[in-house]
C-alpha positions in Angstrom: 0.0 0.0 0.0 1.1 3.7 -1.0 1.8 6.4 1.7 -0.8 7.9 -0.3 -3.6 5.3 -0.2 -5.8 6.3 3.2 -7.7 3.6 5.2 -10.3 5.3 6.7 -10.9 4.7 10.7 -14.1 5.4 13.3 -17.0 5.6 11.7 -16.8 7.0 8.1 -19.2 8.6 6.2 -21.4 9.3 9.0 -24.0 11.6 6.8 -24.3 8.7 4.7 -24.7 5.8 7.7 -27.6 8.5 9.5 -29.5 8.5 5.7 -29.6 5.0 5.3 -30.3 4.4 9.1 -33.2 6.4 8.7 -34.7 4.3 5.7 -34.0 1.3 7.3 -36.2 2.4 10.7 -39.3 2.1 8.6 -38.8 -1.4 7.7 -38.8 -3.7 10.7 -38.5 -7.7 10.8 -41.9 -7.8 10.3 -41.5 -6.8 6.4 -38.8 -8.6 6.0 -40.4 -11.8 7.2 -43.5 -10.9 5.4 -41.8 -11.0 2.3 -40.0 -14.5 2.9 -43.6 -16.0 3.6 -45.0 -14.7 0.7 -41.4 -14.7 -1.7 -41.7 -11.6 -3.0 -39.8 -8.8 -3.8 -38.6 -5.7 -1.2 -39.9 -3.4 -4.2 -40.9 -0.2 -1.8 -37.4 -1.0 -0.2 -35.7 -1.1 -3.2 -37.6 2.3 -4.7 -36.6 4.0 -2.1 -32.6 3.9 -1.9 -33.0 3.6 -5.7 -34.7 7.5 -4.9 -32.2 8.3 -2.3 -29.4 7.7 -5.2 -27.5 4.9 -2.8 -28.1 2.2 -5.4 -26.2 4.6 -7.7 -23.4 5.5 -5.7 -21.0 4.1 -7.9 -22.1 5.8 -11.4 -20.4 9.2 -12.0 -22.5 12.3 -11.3 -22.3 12.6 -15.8 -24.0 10.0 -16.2 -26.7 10.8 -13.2 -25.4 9.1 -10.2 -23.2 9.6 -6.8 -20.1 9.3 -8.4 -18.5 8.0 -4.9 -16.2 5.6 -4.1 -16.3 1.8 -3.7 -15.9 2.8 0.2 -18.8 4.9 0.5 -21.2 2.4 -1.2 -19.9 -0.6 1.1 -20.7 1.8 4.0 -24.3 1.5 2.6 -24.6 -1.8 2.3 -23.4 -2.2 5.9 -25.4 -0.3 7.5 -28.1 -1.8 5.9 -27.3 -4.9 7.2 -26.4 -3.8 10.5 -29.5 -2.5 11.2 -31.7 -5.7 10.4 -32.6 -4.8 6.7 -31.4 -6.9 3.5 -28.8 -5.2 1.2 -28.4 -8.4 -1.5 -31.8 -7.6 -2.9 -30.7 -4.8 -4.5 -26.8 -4.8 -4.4 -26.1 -6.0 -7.7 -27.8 -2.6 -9.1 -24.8 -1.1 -7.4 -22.0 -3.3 -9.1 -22.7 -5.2 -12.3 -23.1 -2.0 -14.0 -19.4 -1.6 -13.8 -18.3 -3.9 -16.6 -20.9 -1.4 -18.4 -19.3 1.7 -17.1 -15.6 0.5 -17.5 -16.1 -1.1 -21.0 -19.2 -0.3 -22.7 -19.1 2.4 -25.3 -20.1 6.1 -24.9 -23.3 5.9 -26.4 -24.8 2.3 -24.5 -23.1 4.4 -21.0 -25.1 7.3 -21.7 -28.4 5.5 -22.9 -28.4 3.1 -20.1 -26.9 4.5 -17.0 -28.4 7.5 -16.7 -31.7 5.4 -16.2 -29.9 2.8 -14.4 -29.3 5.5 -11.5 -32.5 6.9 -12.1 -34.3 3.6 -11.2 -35.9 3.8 -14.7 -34.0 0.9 -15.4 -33.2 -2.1 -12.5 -30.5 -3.8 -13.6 -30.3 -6.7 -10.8 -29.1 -10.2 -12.5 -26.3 -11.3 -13.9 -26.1 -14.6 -16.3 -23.1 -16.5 -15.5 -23.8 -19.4 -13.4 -24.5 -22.7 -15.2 -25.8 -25.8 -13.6 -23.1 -28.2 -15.3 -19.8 -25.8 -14.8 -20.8 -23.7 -11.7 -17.9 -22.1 -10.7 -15.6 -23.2 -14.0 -17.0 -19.8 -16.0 -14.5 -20.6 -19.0 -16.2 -24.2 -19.4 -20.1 -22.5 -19.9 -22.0 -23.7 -22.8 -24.1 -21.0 -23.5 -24.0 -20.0 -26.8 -24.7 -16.8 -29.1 -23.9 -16.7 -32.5 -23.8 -14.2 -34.7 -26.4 -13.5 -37.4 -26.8 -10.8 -38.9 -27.4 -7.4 -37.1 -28.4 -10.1 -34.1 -27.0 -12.8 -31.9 -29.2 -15.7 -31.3 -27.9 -16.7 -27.7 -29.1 -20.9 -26.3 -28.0 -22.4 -23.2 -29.4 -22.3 -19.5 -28.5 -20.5 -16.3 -28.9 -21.2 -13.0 -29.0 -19.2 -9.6 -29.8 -16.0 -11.7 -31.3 -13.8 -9.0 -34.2 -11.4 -9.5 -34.3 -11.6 -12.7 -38.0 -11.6 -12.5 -36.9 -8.4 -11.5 -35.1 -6.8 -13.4 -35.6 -5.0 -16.3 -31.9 -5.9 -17.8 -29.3 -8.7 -17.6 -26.0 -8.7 -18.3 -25.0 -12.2 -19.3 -21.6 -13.9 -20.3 -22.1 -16.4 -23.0 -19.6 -18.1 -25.5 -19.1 -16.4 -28.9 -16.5 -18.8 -30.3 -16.3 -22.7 -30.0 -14.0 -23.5 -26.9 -12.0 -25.9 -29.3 -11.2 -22.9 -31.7 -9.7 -20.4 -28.6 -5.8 -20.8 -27.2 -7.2 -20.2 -24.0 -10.5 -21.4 -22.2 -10.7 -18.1 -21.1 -11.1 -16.6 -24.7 -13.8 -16.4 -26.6 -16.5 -15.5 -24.0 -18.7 -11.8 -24.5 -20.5 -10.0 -22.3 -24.4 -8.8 -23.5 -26.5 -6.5 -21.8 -30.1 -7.6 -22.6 -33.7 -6.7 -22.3 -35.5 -8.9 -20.3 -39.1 -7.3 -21.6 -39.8 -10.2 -23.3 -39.4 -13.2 -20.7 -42.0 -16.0 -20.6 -43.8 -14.6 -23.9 -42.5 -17.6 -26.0 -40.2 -15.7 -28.2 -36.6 -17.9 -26.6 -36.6 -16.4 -22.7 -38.1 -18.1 -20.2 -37.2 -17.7 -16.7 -38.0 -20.0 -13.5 -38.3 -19.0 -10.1 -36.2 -21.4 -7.9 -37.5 -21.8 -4.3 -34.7 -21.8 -1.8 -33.9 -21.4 1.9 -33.1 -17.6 1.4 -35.7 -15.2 -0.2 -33.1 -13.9 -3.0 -35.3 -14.5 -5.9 -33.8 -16.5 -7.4 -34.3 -18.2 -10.6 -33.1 -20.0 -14.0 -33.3 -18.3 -17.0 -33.3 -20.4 -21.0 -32.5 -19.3 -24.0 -33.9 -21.0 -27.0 -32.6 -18.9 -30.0 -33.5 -15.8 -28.1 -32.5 -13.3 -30.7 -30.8 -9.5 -29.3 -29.6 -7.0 -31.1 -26.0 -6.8 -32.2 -25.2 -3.4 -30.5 -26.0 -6.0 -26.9 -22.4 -6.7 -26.7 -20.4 -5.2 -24.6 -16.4 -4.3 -25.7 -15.3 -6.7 -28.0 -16.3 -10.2 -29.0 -14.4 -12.5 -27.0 -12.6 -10.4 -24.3 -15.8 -10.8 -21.7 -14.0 -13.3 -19.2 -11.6 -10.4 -18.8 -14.4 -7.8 -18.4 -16.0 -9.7 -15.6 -12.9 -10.3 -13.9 -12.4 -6.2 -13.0 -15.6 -6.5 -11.2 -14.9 -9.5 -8.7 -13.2 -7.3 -7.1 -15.7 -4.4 -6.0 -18.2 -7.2 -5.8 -16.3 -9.4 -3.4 -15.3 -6.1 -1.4 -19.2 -5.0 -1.1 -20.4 -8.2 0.3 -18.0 -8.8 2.6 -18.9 -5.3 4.0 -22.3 -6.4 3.9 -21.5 -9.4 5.9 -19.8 -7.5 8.3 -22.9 -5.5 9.0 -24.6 -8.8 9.6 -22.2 -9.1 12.0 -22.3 -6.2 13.8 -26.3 -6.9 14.1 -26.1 -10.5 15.7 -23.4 -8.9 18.3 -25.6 -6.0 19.3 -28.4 -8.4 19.2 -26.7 -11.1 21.6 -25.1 -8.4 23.7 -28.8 -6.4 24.3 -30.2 -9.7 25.3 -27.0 -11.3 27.0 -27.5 -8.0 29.4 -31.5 -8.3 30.1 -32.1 -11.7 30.1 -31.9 -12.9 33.8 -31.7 -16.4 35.0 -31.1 -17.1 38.6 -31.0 -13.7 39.7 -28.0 -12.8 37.1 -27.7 -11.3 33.8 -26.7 -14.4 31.3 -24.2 -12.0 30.5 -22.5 -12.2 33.8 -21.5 -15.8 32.6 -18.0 -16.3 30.8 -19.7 -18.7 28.7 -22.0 -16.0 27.5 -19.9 -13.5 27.5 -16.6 -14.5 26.2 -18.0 -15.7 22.9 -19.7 -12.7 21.9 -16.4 -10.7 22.7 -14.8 -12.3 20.6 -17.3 -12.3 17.9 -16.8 -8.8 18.2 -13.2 -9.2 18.0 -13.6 -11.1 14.8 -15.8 -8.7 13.1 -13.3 -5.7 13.9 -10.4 -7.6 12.4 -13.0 -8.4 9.4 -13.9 -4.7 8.7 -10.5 -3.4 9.1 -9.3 -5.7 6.2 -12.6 -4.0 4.4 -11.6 -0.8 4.5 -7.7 -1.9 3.7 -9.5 -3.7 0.1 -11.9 -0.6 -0.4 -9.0 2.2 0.0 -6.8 -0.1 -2.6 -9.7 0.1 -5.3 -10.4 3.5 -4.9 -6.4 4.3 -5.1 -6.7 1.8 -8.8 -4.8 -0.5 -6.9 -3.6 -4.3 -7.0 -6.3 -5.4 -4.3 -7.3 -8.9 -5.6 -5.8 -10.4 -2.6 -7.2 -8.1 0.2 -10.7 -8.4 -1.7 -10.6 -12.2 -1.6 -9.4 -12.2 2.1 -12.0 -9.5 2.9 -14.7 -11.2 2.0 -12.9 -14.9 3.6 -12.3 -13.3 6.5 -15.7 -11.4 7.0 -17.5 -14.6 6.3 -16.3 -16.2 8.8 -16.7 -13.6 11.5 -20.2 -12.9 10.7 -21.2 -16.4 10.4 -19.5 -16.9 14.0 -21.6 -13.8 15.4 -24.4 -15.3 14.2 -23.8 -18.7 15.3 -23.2 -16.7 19.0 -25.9 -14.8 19.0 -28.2 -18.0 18.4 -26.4 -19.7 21.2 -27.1 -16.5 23.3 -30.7 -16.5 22.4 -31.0 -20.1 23.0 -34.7 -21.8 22.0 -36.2 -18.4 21.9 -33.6 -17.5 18.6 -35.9 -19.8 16.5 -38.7 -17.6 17.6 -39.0 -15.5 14.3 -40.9 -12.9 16.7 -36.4 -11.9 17.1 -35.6 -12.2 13.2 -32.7 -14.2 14.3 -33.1 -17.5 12.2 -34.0 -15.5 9.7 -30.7 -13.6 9.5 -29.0 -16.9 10.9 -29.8 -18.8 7.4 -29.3 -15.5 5.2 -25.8 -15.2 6.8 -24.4 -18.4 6.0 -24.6 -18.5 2.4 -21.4 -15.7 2.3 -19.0 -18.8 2.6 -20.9 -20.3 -0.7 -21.5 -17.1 -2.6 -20.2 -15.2 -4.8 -16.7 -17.2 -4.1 -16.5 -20.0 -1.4 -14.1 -20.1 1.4 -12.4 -23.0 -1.0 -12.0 -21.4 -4.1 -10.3 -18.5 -2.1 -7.5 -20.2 -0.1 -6.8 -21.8 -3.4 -6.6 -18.1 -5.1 -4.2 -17.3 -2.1 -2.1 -20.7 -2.2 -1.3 -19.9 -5.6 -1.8 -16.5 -6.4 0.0 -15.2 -3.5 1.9 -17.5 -1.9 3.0 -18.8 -5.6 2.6 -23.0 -4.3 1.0 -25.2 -7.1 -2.2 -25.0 -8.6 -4.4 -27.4 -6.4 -6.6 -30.1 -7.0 
């Protein structure tokens, strides 16, 4: 790190933290359970930071948004987090715009983005996933082919969230034959589609997928679905390298996020730690009460410290791939071991969903799966950092 690159310490961006705090008073456990029961989408939620610009934070104030940095926008997501709210409904609105911003051309930037910020436009799933290759992105079999002034794209996609919600998707599919490329890695574009036409029989259809967690999540087929040629993004062939710059905001945000999960579950486990009283004491009084949830604190510091170390590296243009991968390791972790606390704290009365704290329990976990698992990152560090073999 540069003398000149700043971490910021205490609590930054306080303005900021206050303005989403306030939002997030207005929507209790209660509407977030609601939603779960009926597995719908946090739209008034979502309309509103859309309205209060925070879900453009990172578009520049040309093209209609914040224009603030990567730190500032993880500070929203956090605090959205931290006080009981859930920021991955409408976090990707935040980032997958980026490969648009950083590679698209001036005239698809200033048609789409301006609306993007606006809300006009919700751009909230990104087409990557497939159910064969999961994480292996350079062995995915979508197809789109060229024809014309149009592609016609055919394949599937799995764990596409909210696409049923979203009014665009940018999706990475194969533009040239795997056996014809040097490199797996080649020959994969990035599109930014219209969704209008889903489930109308012309080649879109997308599923909802019930799951444990209300992300709305779904998969999405193409059957000859045909877009328009001006849908790619760049150049033909270079998308695996246009995804790749944005791993690294994306990892940074949700490990912030998960380390406002955090920060909930220990305020949650400490308030009740201190009030609940069994045999005449505070449960709090009791090492085996206490000492956990300090050091789930502990944990969380250590987490969010690494954050802000990833964040100020991006904002400075930066090498940060390390410190975003560990970031988002590291604040896994500690939020999935405040949680784990905090339902230990809580006892039988944490699966009451009367305290949210199941709720949050199950949401919390999946940060060790998604968007990179614990796995795939100590392997990224084994080799990419520590320079040992690749691993098998």
């Amino acid at each position: 790190m540069s003398d000149e690159t700043l971490v910021a310490l205490g609590e930054d961006y306080p303005e900021l933290r206050d303005s989403v705090r306030k939002i997030c008073a207005r929507y209790p456990g209660s509407y977030w359970s609601a939603l779960e029961e009926k597995e719908a989408y946090p739209t008034e939620f979502v309309g509103e930071l859309t309205k209060a610009g925070f879900l453009g934070a990172l578009i520049p104030e040309e093209y209609g948004g914040s224009g603030l940095p990567l730190r500032a926008a993880a500070v929203i997501l956090e605090e959205i987090n931290a006080a009981g709210c859930v920021a991955s409904q409408g976090h990707a609105q935040m980032y997958i715009m980026g490969t648009l911003l950083r590679h698209g051309s001036e005239a698809q930037k200033r048609r789409f983005l301006p609306k993007i910020a606006s809300g006009e436009l919700r751009l909230q799933a990104f087409g990557v996933t497939e159910p064969t290759t999961g994480s292996d992105t350079t062995q995915l079999k979508t197809r789109a082919v060229r024809d014309g002034d149009s592609y016609l794209v055919t394949g599937q996609k799995v764990w596409t969230s909210r696409a049923l919600h979203s009014d665009m998707m940018l999706l990475l599919a194969r533009t040239t034959p795997v056996d014809q490329v040097k490199k797996r890695s080649d020959g994969l574009s990035v599109f930014l589609i219209d969704l209008s036409k889903k489930n109308t029989g012309q080649g879109l259809e997308i599923r909802p997928i019930k799951a444990m967690i209300n992300h709305n999540t779904t998969e999405v087929f193409f059957d000859n679905y045909r877009i328009p040629a001006d849908s790619l993004i760049g150049e033909e062939g270079k998308g695996f390298r246009y995804i790749l710059d944005g791993m690294n905001a994306e990892r940074i945000l949700v490990a912030t996020e998960a380390v406002g999960d955090g920060k909930w579950f220990v305020k949650k486990a400490t308030d009740y730690a201190k009030d609940r009283v069994v045999f005449g004491a505070p449960i709090g009084r009791n090492q085996a009460v206490q000492f956990p949830i300090a050091r789930a604190w502990a944990e969380l510091e250590a987490a969010d410290m690494m954050c802000r170390r990833a964040a100020a590296l991006f904002d400075a243009g930066q090498e940060c791939g390390a410190d975003a991968n560990v970031a988002k390791l590291l604040a896994s972790e500690a939020a999935w071991k405040a949680a784990d606390t905090c339902m230990q704290t809580y006892g039988g009365f944490a699966y009451a969903r009367e305290y949210e704290i199941e709720r949050k329990w199950r949401e919390t976990r999946i940060y060790q799966i998604a968007p990179i698992s614990t796995n795939l990152i100590l392997g990224y560090v084994g080799q990419h950092v520590l320079g040992m073999p690749r691993s098998y």
